[in-house]
Legacy VTK file of the C-alpha trace (Angstrom):
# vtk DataFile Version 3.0
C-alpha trace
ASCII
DATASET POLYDATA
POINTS 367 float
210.276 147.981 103.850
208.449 150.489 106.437
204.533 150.197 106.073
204.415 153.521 107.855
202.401 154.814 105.254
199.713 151.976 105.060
196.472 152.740 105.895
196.251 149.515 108.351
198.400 150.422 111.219
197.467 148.707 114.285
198.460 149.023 117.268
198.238 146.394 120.329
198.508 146.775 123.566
197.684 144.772 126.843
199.749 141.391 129.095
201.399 140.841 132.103
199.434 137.619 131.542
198.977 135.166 128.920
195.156 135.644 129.460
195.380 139.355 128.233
198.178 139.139 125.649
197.436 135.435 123.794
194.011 136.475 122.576
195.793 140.060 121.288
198.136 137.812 119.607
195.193 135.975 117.868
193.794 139.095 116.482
197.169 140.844 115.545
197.413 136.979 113.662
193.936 136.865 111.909
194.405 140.842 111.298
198.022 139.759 109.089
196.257 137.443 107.281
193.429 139.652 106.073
195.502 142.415 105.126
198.791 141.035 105.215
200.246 144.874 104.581
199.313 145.591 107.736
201.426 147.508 109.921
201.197 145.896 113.831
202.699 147.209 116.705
202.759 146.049 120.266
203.096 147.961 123.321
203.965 146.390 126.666
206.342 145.551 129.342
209.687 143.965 128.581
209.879 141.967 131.788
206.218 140.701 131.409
205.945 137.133 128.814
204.981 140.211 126.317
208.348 140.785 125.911
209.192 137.726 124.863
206.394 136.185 122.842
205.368 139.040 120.904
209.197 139.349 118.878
208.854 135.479 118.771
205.113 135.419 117.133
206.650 138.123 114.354
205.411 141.626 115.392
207.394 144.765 116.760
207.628 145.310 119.949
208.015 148.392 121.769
208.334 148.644 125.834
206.704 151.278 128.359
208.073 151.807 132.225
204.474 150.797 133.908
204.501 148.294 136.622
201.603 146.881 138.210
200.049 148.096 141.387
200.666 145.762 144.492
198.109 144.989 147.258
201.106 145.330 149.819
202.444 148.134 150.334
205.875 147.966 148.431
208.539 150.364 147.422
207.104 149.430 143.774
203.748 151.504 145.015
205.375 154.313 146.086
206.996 154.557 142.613
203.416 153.499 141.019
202.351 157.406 140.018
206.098 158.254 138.629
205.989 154.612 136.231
202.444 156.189 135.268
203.518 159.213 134.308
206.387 158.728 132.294
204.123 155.415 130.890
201.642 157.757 129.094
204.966 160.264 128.121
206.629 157.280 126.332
203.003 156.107 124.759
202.120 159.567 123.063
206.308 159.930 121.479
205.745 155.994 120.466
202.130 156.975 118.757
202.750 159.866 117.403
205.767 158.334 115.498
203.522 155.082 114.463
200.771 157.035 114.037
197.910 154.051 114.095
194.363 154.120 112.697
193.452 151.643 115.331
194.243 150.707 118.731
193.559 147.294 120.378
193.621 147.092 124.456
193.266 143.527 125.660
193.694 144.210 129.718
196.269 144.353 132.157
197.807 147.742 133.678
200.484 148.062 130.340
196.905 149.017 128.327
195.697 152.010 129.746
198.672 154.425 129.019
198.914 152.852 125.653
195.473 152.896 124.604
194.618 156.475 126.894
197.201 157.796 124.445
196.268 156.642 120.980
192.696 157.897 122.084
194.053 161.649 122.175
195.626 161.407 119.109
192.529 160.070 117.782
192.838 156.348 116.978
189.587 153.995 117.113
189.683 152.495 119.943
188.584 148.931 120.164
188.870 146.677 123.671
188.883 143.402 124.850
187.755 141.843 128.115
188.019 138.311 128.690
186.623 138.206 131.780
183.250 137.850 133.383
183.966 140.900 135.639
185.992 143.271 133.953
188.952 144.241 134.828
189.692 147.671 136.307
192.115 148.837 133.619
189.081 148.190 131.053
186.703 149.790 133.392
188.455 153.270 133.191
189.504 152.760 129.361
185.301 152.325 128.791
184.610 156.211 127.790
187.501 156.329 124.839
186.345 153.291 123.463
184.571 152.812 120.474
184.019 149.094 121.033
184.329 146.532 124.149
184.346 143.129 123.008
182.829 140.750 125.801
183.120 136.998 126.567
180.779 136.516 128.924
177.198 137.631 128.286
176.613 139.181 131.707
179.636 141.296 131.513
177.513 143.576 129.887
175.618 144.484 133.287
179.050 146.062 134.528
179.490 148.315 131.620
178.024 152.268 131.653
177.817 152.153 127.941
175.951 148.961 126.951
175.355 150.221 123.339
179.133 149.886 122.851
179.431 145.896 124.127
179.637 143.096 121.894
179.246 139.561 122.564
182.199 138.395 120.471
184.183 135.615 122.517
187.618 135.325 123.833
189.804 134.828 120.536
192.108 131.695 120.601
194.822 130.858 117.984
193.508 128.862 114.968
196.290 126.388 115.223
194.736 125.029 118.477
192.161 122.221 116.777
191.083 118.645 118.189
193.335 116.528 117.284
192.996 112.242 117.190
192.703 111.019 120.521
195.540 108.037 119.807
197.921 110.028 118.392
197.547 112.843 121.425
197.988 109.850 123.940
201.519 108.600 122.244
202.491 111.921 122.587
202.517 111.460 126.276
202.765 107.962 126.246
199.859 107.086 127.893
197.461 104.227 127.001
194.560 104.181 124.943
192.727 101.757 126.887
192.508 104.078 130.486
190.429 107.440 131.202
192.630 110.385 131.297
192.562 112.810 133.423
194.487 116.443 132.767
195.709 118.491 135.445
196.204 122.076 134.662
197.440 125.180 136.991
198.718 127.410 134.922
202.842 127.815 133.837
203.903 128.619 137.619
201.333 126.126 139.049
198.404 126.198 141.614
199.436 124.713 145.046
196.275 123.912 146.104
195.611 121.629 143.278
198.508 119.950 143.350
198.256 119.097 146.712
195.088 117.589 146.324
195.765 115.702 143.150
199.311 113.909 145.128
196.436 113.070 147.804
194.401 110.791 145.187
197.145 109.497 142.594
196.533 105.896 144.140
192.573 106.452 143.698
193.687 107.310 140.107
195.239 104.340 139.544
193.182 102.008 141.694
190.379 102.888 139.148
192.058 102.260 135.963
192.495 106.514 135.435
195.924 107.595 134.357
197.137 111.421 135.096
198.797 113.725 132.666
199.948 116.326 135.311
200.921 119.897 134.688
202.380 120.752 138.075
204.053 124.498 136.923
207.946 125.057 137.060
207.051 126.029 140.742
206.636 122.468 141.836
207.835 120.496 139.450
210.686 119.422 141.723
208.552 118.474 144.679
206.361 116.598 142.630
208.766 114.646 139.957
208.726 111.791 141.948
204.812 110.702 141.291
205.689 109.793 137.785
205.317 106.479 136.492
203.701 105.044 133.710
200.164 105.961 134.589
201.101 109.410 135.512
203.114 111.798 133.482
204.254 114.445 135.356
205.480 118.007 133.490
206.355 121.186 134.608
205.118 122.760 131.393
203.095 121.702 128.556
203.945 122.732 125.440
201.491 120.715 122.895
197.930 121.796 124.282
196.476 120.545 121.441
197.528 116.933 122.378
196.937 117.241 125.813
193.379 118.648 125.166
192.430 115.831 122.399
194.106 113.550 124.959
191.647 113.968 127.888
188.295 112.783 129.022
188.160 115.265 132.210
190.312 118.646 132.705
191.336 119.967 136.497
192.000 123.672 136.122
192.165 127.153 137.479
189.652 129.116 135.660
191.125 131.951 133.913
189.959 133.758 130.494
192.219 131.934 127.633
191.669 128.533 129.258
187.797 128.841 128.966
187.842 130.119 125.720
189.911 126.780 124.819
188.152 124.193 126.607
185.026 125.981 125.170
186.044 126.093 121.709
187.292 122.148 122.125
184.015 120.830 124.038
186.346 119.767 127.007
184.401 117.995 129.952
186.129 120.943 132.629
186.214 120.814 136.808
186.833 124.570 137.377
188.694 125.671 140.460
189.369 128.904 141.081
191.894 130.631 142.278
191.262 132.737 145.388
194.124 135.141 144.585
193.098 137.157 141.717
191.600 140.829 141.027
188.509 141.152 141.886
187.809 137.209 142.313
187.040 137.201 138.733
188.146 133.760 138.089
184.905 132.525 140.536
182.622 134.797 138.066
184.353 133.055 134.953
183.621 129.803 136.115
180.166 130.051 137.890
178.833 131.848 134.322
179.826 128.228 132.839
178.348 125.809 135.913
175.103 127.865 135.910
174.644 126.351 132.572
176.018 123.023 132.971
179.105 123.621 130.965
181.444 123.073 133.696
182.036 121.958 137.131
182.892 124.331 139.525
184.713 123.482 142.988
186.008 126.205 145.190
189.211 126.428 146.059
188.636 125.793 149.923
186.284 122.469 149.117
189.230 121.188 146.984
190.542 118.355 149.439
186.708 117.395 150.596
185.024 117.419 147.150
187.524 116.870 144.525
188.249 113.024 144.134
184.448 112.677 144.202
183.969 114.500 141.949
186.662 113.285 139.668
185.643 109.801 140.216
182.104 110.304 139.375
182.454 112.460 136.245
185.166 110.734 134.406
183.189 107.122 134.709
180.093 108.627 133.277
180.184 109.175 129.912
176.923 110.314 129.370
177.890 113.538 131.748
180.992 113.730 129.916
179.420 114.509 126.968
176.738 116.214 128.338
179.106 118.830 129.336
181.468 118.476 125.794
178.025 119.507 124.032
176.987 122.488 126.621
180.757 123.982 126.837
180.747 123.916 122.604
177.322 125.743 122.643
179.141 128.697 124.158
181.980 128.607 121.896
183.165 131.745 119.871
185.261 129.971 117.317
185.259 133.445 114.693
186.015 135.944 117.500
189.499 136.621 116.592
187.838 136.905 113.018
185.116 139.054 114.040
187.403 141.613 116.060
189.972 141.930 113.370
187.263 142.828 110.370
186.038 145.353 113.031
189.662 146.873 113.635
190.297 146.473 109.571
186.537 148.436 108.905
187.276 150.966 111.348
190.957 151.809 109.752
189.080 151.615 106.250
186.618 154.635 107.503
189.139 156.526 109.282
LINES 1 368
367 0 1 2 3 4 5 6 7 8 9 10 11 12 13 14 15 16 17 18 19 20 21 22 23 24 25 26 27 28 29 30 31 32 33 34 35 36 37 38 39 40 41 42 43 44 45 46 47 48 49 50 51 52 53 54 55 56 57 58 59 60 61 62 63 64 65 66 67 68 69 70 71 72 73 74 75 76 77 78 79 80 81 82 83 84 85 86 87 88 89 90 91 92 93 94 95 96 97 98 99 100 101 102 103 104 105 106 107 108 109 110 111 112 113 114 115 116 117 118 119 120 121 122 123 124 125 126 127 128 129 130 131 132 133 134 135 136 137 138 139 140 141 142 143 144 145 146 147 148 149 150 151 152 153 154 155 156 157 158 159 160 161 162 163 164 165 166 167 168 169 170 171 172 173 174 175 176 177 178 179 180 181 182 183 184 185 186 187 188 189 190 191 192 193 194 195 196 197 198 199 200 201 202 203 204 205 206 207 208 209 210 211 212 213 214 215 216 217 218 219 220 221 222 223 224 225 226 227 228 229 230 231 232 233 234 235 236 237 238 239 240 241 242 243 244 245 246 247 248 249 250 251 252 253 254 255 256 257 258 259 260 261 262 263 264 265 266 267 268 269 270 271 272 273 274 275 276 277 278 279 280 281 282 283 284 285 286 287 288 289 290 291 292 293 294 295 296 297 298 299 300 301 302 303 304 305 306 307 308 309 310 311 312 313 314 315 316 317 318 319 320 321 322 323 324 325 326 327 328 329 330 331 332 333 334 335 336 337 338 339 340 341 342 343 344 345 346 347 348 349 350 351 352 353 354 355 356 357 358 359 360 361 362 363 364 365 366
């Protein structure tokens, strides 16, 4: 049956990344279960991982024409004003048939027609930035907003309307929970009796990292530390032939749950949703970020967490001189281990999905 009619019409919009569309996807979630006659629509680009794990988590799905803007100068660029243009034509016809009391932006260049156009036809508007440094599309979305929910407490410094920034946190799914160390270690088949170390660079992989980590697997081993390696589908093949029984090589990890609970150090780029996990788990984290992101926010992600001792941040360029070190130090101490654990769950937003969605639910209420 069409909820067209309800009150709670949401709708979402933001991806291109799992960093922008994954926390969405957490609100949208904790948003159904409050009012579970909600009606929740999402707006982004087919060929992005919106396209294909918004229909899968349950909501509707509806596709604009934007494409994001290179830094080279590509045929894509040239096209960049005409995608715009017909982006914020297609937004307004898909709002003014949905008609929603509230609009959600989480980031990335799919939000701004989407939420520019549910502004004019006078939706609340409510935004997310998960980054330290906010992102551009957030930036120029600012002056239709009616709230900007922040991860980072110095984010706030970048905004021209401070009295509209809450400190919320980066919402995370509630099915990602510790889970018992043992039973996370079978799942990889890895032995209780060794340090773990994870490797993480995201689902196409970070080549930088995993050059440095094929450098030191003997180290690893050498020092009784076994390696559950993420490599990305990009390099799985190159680097298939490290695994063994200390060192479980993947190209994708499915069960982060497992591999988190699994762990006593983490290796990993340092983008927005994988803070906000290894935050809201107390993982012991070595930060490196990567060099080839807007705005270098990833470096303002993870120096906001070093500065306060709840992380370990390496640069991407001191990887091969500082890493093993580093590794080798942390993972033997466990008083630093936990040390860190304790400082990274002190900044923890476990209720922000919660707290966003009774905002978005209030607001369609009032409206």
């Amino acid at each position: 049956m069409s909820l067209t009619n309800s009150k709670y019409r949401f709708l979402f919009a933001g991806g291109g990344t799992g960093g922008h569309l994954f926390p969405a996807i957490a609100v949208a979630e904790e948003i159904r279960t409050l009012e579970p006659e909600s009606d929740i629509l999402f707006i982004g680009a087919k060929t992005k991982i919106e396209g294909k794990v918004v229909p899968q988590s349950g909501f509707k799905f509806k596709s604009i024409w934007i494409k994001g803007f290179s830094r080279k100068l590509t045929f894509d660029n040239l096209l960049f004003p005409v995608r715009l243009i017909v982006s914020v034509i297609q937004s307004i016809l898909i709002n003014m048939k949905f008609k929603p009391r509230v609009a959600i932006g989480s980031g990335g260049y799919v939000s701004g027609p989407a939420v520019y156009a549910s502004s004019i036809l006078g939706a609340k508007i409510i935004l997310l930035e998960q980054n330290s440094y906010p992102g551009i599309t957030t930036r120029l979305l600012e002056k239709y907003a009616d709230e900007i929910h922040i991860s980072f407490e110095n984010s706030i410094k970048y905004f021209r309307s401070p009295d509209k920034v809450i400190l919320s946190g980066n919402p995370i799914r509630k099915t990602l929970q510790r889970m018992d160390r043992a039973n996370a270690l079978r799942e990889f088949g890895l032995s209780e009796n060794k340090k773990t170390l994870l490797v993480l660079g995201g689902s196409l992989g970070a080549a930088s990292i995993n050059e440095a980590v094929a450098s030191f697997t003997r180290d690893l081993s050498e020092n009784n530390i076994q390696l559950l390696w993420q490599t990305g589908k990009n390099y799985f093949e190159f680097y298939k032939e490290y695994e063994k029984k200390d060192i479980r090589v993947n190209k994708f990890i499915d069960n982060m749950q497992a591999a988190y609970s699994a762990c006593d150090l983490l290796i990993s780029r340092a983008g927005a949703t994988t803070i906000a996990e290894v935050l809201s788990l107390g993982v012991a984290a070595v930060f490196v970020p990567s060099p080839n992101v807007a705005e270098n926010h990833q470096f303002q992600n993870a120096k906001s967490l070093a500065d306060v001792g709840a992380a370990v941040l390496i640069e991407d360029k001191n990887l091969k001189s500082e890493l093993i070190d580093v590794v080798l130090t942390l993972i033997n101490n466990q008083e630093k281990l936990e040390e860190l654990s304790k400082n990274a769950r002190a900044l923890a937003k476990p209720d922000a999905a919660h707290i966003i969605a009774m905002r978005a639910i209030n607001y369609a209420k009032a409206v």
